[in-house]
Biotite code that builds the C-alpha atoms (Angstrom):
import biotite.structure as struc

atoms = struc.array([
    struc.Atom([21.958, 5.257, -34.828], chain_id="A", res_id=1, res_name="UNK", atom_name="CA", element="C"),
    struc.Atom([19.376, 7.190, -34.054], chain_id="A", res_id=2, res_name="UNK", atom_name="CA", element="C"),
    struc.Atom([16.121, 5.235, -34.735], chain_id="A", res_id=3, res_name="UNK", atom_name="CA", element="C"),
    struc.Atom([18.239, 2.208, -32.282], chain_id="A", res_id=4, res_name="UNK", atom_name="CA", element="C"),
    struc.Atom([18.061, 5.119, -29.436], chain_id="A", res_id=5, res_name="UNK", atom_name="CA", element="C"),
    struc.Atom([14.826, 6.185, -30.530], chain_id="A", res_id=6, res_name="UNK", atom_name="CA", element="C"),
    struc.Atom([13.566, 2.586, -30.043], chain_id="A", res_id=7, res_name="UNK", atom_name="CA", element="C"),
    struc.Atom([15.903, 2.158, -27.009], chain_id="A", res_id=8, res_name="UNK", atom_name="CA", element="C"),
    struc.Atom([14.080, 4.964, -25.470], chain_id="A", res_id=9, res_name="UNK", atom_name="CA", element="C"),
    struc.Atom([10.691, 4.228, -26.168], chain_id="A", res_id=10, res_name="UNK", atom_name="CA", element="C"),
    struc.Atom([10.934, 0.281, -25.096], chain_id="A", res_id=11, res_name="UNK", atom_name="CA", element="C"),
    struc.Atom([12.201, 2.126, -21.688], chain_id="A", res_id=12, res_name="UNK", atom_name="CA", element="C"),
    struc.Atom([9.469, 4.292, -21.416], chain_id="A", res_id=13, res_name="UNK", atom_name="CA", element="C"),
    struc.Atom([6.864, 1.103, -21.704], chain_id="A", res_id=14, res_name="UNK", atom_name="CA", element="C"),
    struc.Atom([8.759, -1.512, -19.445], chain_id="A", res_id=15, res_name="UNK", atom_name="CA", element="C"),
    struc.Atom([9.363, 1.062, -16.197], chain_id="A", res_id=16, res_name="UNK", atom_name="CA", element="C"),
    struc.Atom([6.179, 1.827, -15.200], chain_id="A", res_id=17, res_name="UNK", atom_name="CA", element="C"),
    struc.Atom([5.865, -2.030, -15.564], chain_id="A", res_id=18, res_name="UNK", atom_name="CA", element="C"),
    struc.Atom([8.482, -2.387, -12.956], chain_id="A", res_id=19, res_name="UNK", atom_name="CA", element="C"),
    struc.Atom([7.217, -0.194, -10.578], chain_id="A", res_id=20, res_name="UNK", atom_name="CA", element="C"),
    struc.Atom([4.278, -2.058, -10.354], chain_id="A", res_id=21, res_name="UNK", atom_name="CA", element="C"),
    struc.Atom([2.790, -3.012, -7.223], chain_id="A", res_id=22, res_name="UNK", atom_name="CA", element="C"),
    struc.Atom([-0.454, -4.959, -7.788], chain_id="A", res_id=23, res_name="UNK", atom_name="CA", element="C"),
    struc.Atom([-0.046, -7.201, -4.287], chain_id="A", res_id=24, res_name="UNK", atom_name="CA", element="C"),
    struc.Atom([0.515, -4.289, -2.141], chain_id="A", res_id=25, res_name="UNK", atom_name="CA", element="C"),
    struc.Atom([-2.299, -3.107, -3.855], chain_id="A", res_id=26, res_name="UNK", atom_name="CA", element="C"),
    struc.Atom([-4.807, -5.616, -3.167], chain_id="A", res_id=27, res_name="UNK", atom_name="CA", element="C"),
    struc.Atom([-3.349, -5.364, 0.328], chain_id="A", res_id=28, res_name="UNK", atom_name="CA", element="C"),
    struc.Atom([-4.317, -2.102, 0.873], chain_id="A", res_id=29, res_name="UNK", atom_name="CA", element="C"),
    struc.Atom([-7.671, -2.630, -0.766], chain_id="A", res_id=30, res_name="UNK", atom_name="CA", element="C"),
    struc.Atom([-7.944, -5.575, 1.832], chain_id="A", res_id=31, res_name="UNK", atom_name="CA", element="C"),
    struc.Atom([-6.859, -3.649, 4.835], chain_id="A", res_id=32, res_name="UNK", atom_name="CA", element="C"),
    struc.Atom([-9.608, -0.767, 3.741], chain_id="A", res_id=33, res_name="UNK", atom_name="CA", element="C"),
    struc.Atom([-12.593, -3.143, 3.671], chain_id="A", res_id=34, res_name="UNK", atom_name="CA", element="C"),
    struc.Atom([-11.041, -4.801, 6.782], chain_id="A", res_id=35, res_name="UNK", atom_name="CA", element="C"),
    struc.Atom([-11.443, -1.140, 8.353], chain_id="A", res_id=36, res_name="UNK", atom_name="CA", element="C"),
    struc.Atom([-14.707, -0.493, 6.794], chain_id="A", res_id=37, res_name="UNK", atom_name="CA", element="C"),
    struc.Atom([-16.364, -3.535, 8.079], chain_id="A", res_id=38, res_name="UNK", atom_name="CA", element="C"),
    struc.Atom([-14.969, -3.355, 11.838], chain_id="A", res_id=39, res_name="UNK", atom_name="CA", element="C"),
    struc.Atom([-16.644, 0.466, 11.625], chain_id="A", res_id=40, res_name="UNK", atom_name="CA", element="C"),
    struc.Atom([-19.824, -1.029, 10.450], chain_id="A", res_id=41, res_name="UNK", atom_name="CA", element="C"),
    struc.Atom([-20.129, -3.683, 12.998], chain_id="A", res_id=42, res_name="UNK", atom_name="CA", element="C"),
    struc.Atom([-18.790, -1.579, 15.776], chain_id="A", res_id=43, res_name="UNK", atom_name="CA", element="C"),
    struc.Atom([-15.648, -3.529, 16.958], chain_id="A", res_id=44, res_name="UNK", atom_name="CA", element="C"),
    struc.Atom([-13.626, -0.233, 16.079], chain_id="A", res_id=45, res_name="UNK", atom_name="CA", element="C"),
    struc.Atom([-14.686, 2.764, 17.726], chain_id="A", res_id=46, res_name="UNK", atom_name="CA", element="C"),
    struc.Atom([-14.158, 6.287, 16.002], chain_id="A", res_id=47, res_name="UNK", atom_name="CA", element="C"),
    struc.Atom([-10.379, 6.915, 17.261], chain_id="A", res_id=48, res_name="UNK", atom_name="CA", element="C"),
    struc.Atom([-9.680, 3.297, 16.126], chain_id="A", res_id=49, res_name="UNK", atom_name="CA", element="C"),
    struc.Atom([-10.718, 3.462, 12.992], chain_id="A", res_id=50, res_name="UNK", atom_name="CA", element="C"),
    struc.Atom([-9.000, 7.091, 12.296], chain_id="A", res_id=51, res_name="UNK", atom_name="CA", element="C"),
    struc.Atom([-6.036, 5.663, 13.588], chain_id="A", res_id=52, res_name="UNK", atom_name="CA", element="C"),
    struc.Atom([-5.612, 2.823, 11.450], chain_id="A", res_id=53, res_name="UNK", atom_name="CA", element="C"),
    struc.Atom([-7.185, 5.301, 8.355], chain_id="A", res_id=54, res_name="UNK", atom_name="CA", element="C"),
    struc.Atom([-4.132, 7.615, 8.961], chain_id="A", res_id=55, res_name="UNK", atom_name="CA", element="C"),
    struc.Atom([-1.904, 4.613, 8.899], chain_id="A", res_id=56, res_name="UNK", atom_name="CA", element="C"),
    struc.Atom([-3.063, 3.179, 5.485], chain_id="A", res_id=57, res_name="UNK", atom_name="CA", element="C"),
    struc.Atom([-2.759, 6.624, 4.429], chain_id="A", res_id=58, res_name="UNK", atom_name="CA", element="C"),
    struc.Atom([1.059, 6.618, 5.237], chain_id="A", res_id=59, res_name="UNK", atom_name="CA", element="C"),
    struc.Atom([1.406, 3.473, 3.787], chain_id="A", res_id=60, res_name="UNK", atom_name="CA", element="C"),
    struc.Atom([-0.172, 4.486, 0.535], chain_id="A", res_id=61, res_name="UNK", atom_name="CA", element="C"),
    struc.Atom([2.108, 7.912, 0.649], chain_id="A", res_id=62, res_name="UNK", atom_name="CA", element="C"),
    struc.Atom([5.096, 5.508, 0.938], chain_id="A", res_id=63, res_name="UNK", atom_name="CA", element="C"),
    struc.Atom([4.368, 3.226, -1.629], chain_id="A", res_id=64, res_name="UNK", atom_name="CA", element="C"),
    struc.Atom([3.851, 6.342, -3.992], chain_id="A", res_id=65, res_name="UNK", atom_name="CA", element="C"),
    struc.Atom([6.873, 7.964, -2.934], chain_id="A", res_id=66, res_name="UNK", atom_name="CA", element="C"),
    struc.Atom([8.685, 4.496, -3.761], chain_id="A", res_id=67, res_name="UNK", atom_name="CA", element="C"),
    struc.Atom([7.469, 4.265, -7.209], chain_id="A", res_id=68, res_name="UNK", atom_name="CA", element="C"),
    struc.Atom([7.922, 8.313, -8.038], chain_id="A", res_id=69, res_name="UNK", atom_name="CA", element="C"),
    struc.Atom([11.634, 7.304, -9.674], chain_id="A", res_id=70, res_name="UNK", atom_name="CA", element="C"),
    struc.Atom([9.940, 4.616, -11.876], chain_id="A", res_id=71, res_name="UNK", atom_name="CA", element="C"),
    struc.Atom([11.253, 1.463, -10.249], chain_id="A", res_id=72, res_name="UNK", atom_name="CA", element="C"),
    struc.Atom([10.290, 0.002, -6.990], chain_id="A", res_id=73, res_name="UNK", atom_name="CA", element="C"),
    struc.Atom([13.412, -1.962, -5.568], chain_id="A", res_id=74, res_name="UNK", atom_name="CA", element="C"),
    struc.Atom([13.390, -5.403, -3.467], chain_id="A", res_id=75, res_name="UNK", atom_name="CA", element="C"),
    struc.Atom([14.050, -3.413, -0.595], chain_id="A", res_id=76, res_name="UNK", atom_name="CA", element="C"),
    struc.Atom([11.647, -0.459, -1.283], chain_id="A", res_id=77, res_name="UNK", atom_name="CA", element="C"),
    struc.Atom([8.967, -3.378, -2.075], chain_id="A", res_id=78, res_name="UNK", atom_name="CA", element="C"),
    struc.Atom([10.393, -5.327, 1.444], chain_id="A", res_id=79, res_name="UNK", atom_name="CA", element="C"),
    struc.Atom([10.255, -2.409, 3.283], chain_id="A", res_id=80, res_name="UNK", atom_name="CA", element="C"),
    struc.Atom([6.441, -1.907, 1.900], chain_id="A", res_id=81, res_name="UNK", atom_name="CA", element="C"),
    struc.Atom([5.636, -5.168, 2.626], chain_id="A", res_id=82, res_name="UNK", atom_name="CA", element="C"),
    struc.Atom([6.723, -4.885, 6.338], chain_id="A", res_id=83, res_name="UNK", atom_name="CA", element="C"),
    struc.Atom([4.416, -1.741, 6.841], chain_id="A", res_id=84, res_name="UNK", atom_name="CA", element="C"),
    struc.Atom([1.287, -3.540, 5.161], chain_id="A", res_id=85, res_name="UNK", atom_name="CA", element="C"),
    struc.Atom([2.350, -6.641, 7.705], chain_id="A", res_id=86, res_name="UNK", atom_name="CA", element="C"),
    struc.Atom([2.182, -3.965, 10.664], chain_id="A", res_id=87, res_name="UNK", atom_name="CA", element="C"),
    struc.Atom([-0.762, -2.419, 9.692], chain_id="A", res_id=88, res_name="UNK", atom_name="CA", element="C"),
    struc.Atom([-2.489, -6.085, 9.063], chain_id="A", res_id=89, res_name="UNK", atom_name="CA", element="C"),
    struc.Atom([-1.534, -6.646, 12.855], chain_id="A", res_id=90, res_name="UNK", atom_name="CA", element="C"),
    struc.Atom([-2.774, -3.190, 14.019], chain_id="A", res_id=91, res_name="UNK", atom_name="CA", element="C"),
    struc.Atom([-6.034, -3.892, 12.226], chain_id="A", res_id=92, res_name="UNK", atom_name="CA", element="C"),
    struc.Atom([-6.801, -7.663, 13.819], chain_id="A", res_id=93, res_name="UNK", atom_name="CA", element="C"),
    struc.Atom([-5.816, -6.162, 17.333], chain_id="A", res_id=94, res_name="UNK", atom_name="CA", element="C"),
    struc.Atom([-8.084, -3.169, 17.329], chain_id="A", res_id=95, res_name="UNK", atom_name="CA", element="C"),
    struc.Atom([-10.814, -5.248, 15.929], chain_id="A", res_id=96, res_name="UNK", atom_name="CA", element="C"),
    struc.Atom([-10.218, -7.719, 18.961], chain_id="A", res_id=97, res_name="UNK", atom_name="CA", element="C"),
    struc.Atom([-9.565, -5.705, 21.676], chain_id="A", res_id=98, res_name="UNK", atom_name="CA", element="C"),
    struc.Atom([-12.257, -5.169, 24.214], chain_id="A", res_id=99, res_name="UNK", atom_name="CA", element="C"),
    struc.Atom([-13.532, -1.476, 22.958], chain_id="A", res_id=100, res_name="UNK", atom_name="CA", element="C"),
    struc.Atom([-16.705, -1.565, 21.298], chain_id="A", res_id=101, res_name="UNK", atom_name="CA", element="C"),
    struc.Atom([-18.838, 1.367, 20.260], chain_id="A", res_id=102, res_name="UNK", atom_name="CA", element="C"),
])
């Protein structure tokens, strides 16, 4: 009985961090950074811009790790992720395109 909870446990242990998982919001936010990075470098985001949109990929990042922090990110936790990342996406485009330049 107890080597079947011992194993039960241990199986548990592996798959959840598994399931909280979130290697698309990931790339995402890896995306969104260089998006950032390269509208600083060619100057279609001045300074307030760019902190802006830094301090909202920071929330999103804080949100995603507050999702995972029970071991299991749900559809809605990931939907709800995924909505931010869309927003931000959007924010990034229309600062880049806007008619501020540095």
């Amino acid at each position: 009985m107890f080597r079947k909870l011992a194993i039960a446990a241990v199986l548990t242990a592996v798959t959840l961090p598994a399931m909280a998982d979130t290697p698309r919001l990931d790339a995402r936010e890896q995306n969104q950074r260089e998006r950032i990075a390269q509208g600083i470098r060619s100057g279609e985001l001045t300074r307030p811009e760019a902190r802006r949109l830094a301090r909202g990929e920071v929330r999103l990042h804080r949100h995603e790790r507050i999702a995972k922090s029970d071991g299991v990110v749900t559809r809605r936790e990931r939907y709800r992720l995924e909505q931010h990342a869309d927003r931000m996406s959007a924010r990034i485009f229309r600062q880049k395109h806007d008619r501020h330049d540095r």
